[in-house]
N, C-alpha and C positions, 0 to 999 in steps of 0.2 A: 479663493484662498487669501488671497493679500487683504479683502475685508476685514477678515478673523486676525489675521495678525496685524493689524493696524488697531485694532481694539485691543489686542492683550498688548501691545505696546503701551496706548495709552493707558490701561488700567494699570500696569507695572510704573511708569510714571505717576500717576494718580496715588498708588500709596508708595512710591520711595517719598514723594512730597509730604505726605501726609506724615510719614514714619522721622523724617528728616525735622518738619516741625515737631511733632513729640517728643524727640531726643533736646532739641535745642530749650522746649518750653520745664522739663525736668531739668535740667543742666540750670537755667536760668533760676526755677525755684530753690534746687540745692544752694546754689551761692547766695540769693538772695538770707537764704536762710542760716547759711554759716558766718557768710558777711554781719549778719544781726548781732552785735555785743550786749547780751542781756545779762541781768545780774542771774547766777543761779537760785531756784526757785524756795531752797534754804533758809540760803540770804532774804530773800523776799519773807519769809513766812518768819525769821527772827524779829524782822525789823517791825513787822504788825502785832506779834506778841509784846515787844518789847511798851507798846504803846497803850496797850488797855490796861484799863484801871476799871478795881469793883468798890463799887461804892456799899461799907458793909451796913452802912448806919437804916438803912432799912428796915435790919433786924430788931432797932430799935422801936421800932411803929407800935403804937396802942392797938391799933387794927389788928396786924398779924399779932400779939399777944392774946388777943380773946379767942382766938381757936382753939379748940380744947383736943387734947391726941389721941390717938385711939391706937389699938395693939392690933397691930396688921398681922400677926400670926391665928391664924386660927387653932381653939382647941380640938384636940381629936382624943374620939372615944372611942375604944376598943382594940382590937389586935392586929398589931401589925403583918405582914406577912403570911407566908406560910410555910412547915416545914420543910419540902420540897418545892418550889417552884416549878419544875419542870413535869412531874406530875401534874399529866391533863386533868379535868375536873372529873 
């Protein structure tokens, strides 16, 4: 008998150890991470818009001028629909 409880001894030490560093290693990353004074990510993302620039004079190119356009809608022929829809075929 005193084997077996010498072992659940140890093992109930074994994880308060284990559970004791866990607590302590969150606790540590919390603060690490409230301690951190970062600008909010807003801020961040005003300040990189605020900075690009489009250069329009491209449009100016003799290249892109020689493309010629074409009409992305296709024609369609014939009849739309039908008068019930829901009527199977």
């Amino acid at each position: 008998m005193a084997i077996k409880f010498e072992q659940q001894v140890k093992k109930q030490r074994n994880l308060i150890t284990l559970f004791i560093i866990l607590i302590l290693t969150a606790g540590l990353v919390l603060w690490w991470g409230f301690r951190a004074e970062e600008e909010p990510v807003d801020i961040l993302i005003s300040k990189r818009l605020k900075s690009i620039e489009i250069d329009f004079d491209i449009f100016n190119n003799p290249l892109l001028k020689q493309f010629q356009l074409i009409d992305k809608t296709p024609r369609f022929e014939g009849e739309f629909g039908r008068e019930n829809p829901f009527v199977p075929f």
